[in-house]
C-alpha positions in Angstrom: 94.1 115.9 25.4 97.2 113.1 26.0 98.6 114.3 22.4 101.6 116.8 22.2 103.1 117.9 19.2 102.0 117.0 16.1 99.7 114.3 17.6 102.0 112.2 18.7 101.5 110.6 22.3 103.4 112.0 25.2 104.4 108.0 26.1 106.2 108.3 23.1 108.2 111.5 23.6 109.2 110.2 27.0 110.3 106.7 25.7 112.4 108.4 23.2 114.0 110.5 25.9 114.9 107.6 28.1 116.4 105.8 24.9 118.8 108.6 24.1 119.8 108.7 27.8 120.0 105.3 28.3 121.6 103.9 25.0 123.4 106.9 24.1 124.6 107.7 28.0 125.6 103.8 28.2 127.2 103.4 24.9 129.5 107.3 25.7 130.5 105.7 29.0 132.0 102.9 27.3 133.5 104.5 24.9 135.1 107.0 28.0 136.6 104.2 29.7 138.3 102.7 26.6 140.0 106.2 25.6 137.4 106.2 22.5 135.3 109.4 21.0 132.6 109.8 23.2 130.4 112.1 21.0 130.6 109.8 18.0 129.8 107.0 20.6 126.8 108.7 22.1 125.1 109.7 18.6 125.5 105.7 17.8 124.2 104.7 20.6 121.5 106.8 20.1 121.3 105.7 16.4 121.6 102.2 17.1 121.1 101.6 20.6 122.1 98.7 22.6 124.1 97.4 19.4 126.6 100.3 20.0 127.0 99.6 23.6 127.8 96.1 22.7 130.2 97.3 19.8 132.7 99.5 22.0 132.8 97.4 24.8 133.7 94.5 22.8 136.3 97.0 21.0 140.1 97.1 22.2 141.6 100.3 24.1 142.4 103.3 22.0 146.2 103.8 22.1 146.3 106.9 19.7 148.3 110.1 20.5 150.5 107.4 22.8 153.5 105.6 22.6 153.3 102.1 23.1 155.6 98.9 23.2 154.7 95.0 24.4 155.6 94.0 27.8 158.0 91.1 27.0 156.7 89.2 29.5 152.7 88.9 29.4 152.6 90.8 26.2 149.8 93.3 27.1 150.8 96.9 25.6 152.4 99.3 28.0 153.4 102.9 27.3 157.1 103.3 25.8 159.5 105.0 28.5 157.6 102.8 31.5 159.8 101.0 34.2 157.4 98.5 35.4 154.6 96.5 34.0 151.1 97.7 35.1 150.2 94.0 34.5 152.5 91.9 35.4 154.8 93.8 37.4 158.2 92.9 35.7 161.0 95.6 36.0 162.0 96.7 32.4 165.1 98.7 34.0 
């Protein structure tokens, strides 16, 4: 009577559930924050679980569709057309 579809145990239908949310919801997050695809990011994380989470936050920011130039100061990348730093704080005017 613990069997649901196909005979395969409910505990295991749950567990897959909380995989995809967890890995897929945690690796999608990630991915959000560092201006990545969040779909493709989610069905890895589903795929490959907490390998993918690991992946993207070990990845750099996304800078595509942007303009971007070095700060010449602390080097970190900051959008062309900026005045000031977001890093460091040096005026570029």
């Amino acid at each position: 009577m613990d069997q649901v579809l196909v005979g395969v145990p409910a505990v295991l239908w749950v567990g897959l559930l909380v995989w995809v949310t967890v890995f897929g919801g945690a690796a999608s997050f990630v991915a959000s924050t560092k201006g990545r695809d969040t779909i493709a990011w989610f069905l890895l994380g589903v795929l490959i679980g907490p390998f993918a989470t690991v992946v993207v936050g070990l990845a750099g920011e996304s800078h595509e569709g942007t303009s971007w130039a070095r700060c010449g100061a602390c080097l970190e990348p900051v959008r062309t057309g900026s005045t000031r730093c977001p890093h460091c704080q040096v005026d570029f005017g």
